[in-house]
N, C-alpha and C positions, 0 to 999 in steps of 0.2 A: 572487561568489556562484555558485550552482550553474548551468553553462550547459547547457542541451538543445537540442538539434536541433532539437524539435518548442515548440508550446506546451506541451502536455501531453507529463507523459514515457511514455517507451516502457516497455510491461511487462519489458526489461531495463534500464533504467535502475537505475543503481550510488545507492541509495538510503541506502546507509551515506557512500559518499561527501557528498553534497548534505547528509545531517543534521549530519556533521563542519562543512561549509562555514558552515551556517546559525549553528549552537554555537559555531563562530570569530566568525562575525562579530557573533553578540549578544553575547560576551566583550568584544570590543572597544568596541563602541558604549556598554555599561554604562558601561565603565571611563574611556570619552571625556567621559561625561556625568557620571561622580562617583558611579553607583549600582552597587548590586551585587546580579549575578545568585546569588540564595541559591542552594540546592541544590535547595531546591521549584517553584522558577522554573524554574529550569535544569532539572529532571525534566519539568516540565508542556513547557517548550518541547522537550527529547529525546522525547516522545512522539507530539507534532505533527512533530516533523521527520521522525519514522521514516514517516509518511505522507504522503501529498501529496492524499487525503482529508480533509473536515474533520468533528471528533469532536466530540459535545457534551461537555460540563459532565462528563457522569458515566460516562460511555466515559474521556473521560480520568482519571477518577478511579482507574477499577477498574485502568489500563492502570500508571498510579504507584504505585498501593500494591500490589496485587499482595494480599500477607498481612494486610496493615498499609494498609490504605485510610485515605488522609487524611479528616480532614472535607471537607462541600462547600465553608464559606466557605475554608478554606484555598487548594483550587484554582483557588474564584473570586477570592480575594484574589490566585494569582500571577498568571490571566490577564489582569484589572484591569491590572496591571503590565506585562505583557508587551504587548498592548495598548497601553498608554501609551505604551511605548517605543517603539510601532512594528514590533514584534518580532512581533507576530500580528493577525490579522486574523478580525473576525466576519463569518461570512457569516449576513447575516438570512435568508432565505429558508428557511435551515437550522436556524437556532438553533445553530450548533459553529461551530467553529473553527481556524483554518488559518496555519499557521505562514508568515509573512511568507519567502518568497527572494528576496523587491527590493529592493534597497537606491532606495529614491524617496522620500525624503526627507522633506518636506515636504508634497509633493504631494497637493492636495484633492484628487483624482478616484484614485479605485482602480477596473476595469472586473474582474471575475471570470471564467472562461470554466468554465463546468460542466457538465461529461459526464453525461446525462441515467442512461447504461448503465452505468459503471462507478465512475463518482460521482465520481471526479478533477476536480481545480480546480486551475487556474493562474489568476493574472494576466496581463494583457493592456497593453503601453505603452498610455498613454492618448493621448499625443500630440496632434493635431488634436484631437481629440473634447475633449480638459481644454479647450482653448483656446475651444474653438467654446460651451462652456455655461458655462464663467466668462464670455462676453462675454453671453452672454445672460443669465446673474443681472445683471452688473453693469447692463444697459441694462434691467431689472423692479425695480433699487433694491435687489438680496439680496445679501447675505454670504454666501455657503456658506463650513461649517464644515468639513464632512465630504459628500463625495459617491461613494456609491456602486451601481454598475452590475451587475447580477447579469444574465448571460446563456447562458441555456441551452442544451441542444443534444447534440450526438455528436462524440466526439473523432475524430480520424483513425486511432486504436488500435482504438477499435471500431466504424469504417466500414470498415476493411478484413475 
């Protein structure tokens, strides 16, 4: 998957590169699992990858059709999907959406890190931190299904 230097990337970061990487590897993972990335799929995720921003619902709408704007459930129907797959990521705080570049599997805890100034989001290895609040569900009796960490802040791109 796409590596960077930093967390967030650098306003020269080769960002057709990374969208190529992301679009290989949702190819493969579809094809591992038996589904298939339609072309609407495939569009809705080439329009998150082209950023590393996350877009609502109807920013991606306008961004895939262009002339020919799909409907909404259409695009909610690929995200649903993509989503599923693990291939994208909601960030609630936002209401949009954010094209997954981690291959992490399984993994309940996703930590976000969001640029308060230019609005960029990555993920963050959860490392310690998964382990330190799964031991604390599991000793309150709770299953987490889904946990996620949204944290704010300024990148290093726009502290300097």
């Amino acid at each position: 998957m796409c590596v960077m230097d930093t967390v967030l990337p650098a306003p020269g970061h080769d960002h057709v590169r990374c969208a190529a990487e992301t679009l290989s590897h949702a190819e493969a993972h579809c094809a591992a699992r038996g589904e298939r990335l339609t072309a609407m799929r495939r569009r809705v995720l080439e329009v998150l990858a082209a950023s590393h921003r996350p877009l609502g619902a109807y920013e991606i709408m306008e961004r895939v059709g262009g002339e020919h704007r799909p409907a909404p459930i259409t695009v909610y129907r690929a995200l649903d999907f993509l989503r599923a797959a693990g291939l994208v990521h909601r960030i609630e705080s936002r209401n949009a959406f954010l094209a997954c570049t981690h291959n992490h599997g399984d993994d309940p805890l996703v930590v976000f890190l969001i640029c308060e100034t230019c609005g960029a989001v990555d993920e963050l290895p959860a490392g310690p931190l998964a382990s330190a609040l799964a031991a604390a569900a599991r000793e309150a009796g709770f299953t987490p299904r889904l946990s996620v960490i949204e944290v704010t802040g300024t990148c290093a791109n726009c502290r300097s």
